[in-house]
C-alpha positions as CSV (number, residue, x, y, z in Angstrom):
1,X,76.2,110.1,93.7
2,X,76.9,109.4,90.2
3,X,80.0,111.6,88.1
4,X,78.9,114.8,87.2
5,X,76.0,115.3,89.7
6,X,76.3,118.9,91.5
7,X,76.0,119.4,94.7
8,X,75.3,122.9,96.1
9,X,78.2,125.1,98.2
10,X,76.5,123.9,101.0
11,X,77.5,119.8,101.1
12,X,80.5,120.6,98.9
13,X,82.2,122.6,102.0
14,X,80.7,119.9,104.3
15,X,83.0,117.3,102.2
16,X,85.8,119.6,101.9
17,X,85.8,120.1,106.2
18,X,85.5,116.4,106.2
19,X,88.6,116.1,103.8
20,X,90.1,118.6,105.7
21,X,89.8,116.6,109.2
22,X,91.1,113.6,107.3
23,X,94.6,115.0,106.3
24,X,95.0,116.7,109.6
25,X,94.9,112.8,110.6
26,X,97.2,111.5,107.7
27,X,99.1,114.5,109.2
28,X,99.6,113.5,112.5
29,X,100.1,109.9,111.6
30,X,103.2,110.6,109.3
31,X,104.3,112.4,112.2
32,X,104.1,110.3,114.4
33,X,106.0,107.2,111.9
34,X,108.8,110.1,111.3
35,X,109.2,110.5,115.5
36,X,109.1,106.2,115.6
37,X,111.4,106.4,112.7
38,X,114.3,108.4,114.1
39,X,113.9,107.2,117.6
40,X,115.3,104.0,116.1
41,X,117.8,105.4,113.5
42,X,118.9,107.2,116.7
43,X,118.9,103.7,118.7
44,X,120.8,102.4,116.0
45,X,123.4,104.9,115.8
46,X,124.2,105.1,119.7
47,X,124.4,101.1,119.4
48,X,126.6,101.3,116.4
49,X,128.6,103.7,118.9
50,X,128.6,101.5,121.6
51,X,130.1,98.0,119.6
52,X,132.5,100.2,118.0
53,X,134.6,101.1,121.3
54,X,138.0,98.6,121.8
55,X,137.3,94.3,122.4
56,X,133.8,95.1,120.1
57,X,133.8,93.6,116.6
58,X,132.8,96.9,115.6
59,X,136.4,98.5,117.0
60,X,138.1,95.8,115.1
61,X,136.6,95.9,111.9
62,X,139.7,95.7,109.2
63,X,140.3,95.3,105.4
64,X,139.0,97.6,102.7
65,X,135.7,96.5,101.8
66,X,134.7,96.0,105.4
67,X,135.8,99.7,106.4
68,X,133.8,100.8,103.7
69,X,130.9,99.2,104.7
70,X,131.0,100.4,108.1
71,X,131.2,103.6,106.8
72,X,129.0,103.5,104.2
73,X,126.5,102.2,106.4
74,X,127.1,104.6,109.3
75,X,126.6,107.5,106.5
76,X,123.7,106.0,105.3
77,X,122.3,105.7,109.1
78,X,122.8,109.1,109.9
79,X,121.5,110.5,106.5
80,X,118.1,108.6,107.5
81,X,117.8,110.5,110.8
82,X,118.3,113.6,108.7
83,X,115.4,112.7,106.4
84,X,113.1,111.9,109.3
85,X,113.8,115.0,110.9
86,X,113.1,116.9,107.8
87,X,109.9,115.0,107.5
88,X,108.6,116.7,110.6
89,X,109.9,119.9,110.1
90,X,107.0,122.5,109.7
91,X,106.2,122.8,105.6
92,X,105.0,126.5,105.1
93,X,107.5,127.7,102.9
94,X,106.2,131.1,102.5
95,X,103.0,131.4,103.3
96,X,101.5,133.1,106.1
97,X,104.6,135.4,106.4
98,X,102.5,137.8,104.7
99,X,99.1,138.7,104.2
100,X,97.6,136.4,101.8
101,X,96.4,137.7,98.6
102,X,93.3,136.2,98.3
103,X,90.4,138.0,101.1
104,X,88.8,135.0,101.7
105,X,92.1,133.2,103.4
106,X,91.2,132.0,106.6
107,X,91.7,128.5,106.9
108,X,95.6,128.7,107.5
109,X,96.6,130.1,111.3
110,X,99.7,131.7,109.2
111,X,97.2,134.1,107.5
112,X,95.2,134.6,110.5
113,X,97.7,135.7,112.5
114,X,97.6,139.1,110.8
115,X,94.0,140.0,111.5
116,X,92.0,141.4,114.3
117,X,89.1,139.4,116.0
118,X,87.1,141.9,113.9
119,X,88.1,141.4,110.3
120,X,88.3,138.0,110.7
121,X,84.8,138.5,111.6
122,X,84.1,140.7,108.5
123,X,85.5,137.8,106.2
124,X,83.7,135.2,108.2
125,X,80.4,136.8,107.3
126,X,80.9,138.1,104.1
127,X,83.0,135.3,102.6
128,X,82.2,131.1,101.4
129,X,85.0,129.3,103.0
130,X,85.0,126.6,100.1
131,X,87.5,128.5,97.8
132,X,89.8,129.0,100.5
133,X,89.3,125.6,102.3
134,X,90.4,123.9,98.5
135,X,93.5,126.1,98.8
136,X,94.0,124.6,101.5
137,X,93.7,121.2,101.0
138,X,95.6,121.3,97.9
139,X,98.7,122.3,100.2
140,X,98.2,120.2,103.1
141,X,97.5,117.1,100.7
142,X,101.3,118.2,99.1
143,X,102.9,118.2,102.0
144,X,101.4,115.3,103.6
145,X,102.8,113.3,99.9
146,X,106.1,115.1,101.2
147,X,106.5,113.9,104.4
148,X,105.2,110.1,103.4
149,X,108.4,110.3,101.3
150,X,110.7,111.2,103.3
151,X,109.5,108.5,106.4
152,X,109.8,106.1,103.7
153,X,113.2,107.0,102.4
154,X,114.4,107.4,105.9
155,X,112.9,103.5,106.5
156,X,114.5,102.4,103.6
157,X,118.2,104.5,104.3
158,X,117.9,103.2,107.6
159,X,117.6,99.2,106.7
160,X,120.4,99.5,104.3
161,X,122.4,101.4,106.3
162,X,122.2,98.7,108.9
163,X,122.7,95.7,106.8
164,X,126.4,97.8,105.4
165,X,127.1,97.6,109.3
166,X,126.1,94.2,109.8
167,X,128.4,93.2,106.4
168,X,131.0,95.0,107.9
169,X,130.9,92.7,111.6
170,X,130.6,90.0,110.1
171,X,133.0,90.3,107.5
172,X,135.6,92.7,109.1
């Protein structure tokens, strides 16, 4: 299909539900990379907790710069698990607390949830899903950019966070 070529409602809300099935995927997949993430940001701490006790290198660490980066990196270890977690905390913000606005939401289980089997079978009939399914895919495709981010930055905390700690045995 060449720029500029319309399409009707018909295989535009066909490409929109296929979109739509694709970031649910994206979805689960950052998910799942935030779960792997802080299972080994979590690993890492209780190790870190473990070489630290008396006879470990950990337990001995001495001298300025080394203390600091023990603690440094321990901070910086414990900040990524924070970020992982946050990336699979539930993004609504306010939506769906409420009715929505717009008749035609009812895409979003947060909207739905205020209906009865009946008016949701009003709007079914009376109303195109493409408006609200683009709604929809606008938000899910925002959040899904949010939680890549924060899997990254928790990946990245995590690795320097752990090289601090391995300066710090090694120098301390």
């Amino acid at each position: 299909m060449s720029e500029g070529e319309s399409v009707t409602r018909e295989e535009a809300t066909k490409t929109a539900w296929q979109v739509h099935s694709v970031l649910a995927e994206w979805t689960r997949t950052v998910d799942a990379k935030a779960s792997f993430a802080l299972a080994m940001e979590s690993a890492a701490l209780a190790g870190v907790a473990a070489l630290s006790g008396s006879g470990h290198r950990l337990g001995s660490v001495s001298g300025a710069l080394p203390k600091t980066a023990l603690w440094t990196g321990l901070a910086l270890l414990a900040l990524s698990a924070v970020l992982a977690i946050l990336a699979v905390l539930p993004r609504h913000n306010r939506a769906g607390r409420m009715r929505s606005d717009h008749v035609d939401d009812f895409i979003f289980y947060g909207h739905l949830r205020h209906w009865s089997p009946d008016e949701l079978a009003d709007r079914l009939g009376r109303h195109a899903p493409l408006p609200a399914l683009t709604r929809q895919l606008v938000d899910m495709s925002r959040i899904v950019w949010i939680k890549q981010g924060l899997v990254r930055q928790s990946l990245l905390t995590a690795v320097g966070g752990c090289a601090l700690i391995a300066v710090a045995g090694l120098t301390g």
